[in-house]
C-alpha positions, 0 to 999 in steps of 0.5 A: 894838949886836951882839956877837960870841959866843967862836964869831965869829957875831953876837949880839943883845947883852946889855942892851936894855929890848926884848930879848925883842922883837928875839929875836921879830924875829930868830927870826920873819925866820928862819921867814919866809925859810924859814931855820927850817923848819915842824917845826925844834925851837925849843931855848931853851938853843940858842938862847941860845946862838946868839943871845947872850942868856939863856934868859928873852927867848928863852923870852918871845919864843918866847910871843909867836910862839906867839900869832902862830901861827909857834910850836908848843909841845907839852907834853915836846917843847917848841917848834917851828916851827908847821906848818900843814896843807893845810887851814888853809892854804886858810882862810888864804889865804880870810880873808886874801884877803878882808880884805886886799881890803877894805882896800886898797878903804878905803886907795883911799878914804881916800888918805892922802898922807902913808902913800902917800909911805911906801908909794913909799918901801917899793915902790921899796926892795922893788923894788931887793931883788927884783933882788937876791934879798935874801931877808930883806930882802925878808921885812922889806920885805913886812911893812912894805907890807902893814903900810902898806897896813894903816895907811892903810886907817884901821880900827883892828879890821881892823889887829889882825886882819890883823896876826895873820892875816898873819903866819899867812899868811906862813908858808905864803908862806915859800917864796915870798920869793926865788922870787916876788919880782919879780912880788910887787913888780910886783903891790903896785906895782898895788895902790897906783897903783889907791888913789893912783888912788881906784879902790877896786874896782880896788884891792880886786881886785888885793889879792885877786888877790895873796893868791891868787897868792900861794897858787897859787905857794906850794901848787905850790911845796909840792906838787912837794916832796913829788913 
């Protein structure tokens, strides 16, 4: 259960034996909702502070984001959030792309019925939070279809890879989340008719089609910043 800290914010408690685990969650929605910024200092003390707890489970949670690619720690700056460069970011989005094709076409295949009622479960929450703009919960939500989607491609070396690039990913897709939210949940709501379907071509394409979308709105989106 959350606490409250003297100042009235919401913590994240002091005893849990996955403490570490849920100042990685907390620290990785707030990256990926664009709360904290590519560049934004990772303070530990701050941190601390802000999120309640003691500087050991932030320190460990800020190791495990670093391994996900969202953190960068440089020696006497410390950490911060990773940002990534114009050209990684299209390696990216190529690799991701590809492999997320690949594995809504073995989703289609297989056609787990017990993942793809979790799936209809997921779509029709991320559905509701595209209306409403519900930023984090969109972020949550997104994570959770790709992850299902993931699943029910039944490859266990495709599932670790593409947990790791995915999070990657989603950081150049961060300013995506409320801006693009409809049509997000419009497209992963073709990909999974096409593998209720069986139609494994169809479903690969629309998977790879999404990254891209995805990207083409997220560079656009970065470009007219800098304009």
């Amino acid at each position: 259960m959350k606490k409250k800290n003297g100042a009235g914010a919401p913590t994240l408690g002091a005893a849990h034996p996955s403490l570490s685990q849920r100042v990685a969650e907390e620290l990785r929605r707030s990256i990926l909702s664009n709360r904290r910024r590519p560049g934004d200092r990772l303070i530990e003390d701050r941190l601390s502070e802000e999120l309640g707890v003691s500087r050991i489970p932030v320190r460990e949670a800020l190791r495990v984001l670093a391994g996900e690619g969202l953190v960068e720690v440089q020696p006497r700056r410390g950490a911060s959030v990773a940002d990534v460069s114009a050209d990684v970011a299209h390696d990216l989005v190529e690799v991701r792309a590809t492999l997320e094709g690949l594995n809504a076409r073995l989703a289609a295949r297989h056609h787990d019925p017990a993942i793809i009622d979790e799936l209809k479960r997921v779509l029709k929450e991320g559905n509701r939070a595209a209306r409403s703009k519900s930023v984090e919960h969109l972020v949550r939500l997104n994570g959770e279809f790709h992850d299902k989607l993931a699943e029910a491609g039944r490859n266990s070396i495709l599932l670790d890879i593409m947990r790791t690039l995915r999070e990657r990913t989603n950081l150049v897709f961060a300013a995506n989340s409320g801006r693009r939210a409809e049509q997000d949940w419009d497209e992963h709501s073709k990909i999974l008719a096409a593998v209720i379907d069986g139609d494994e071509d169809l479903a690969a394409m629309l998977a790879t089609r999404h990254v891209h979308r995805a990207a083409e709105a997220a560079f656009g989106a970065a470009k007219a910043t800098r304009s």
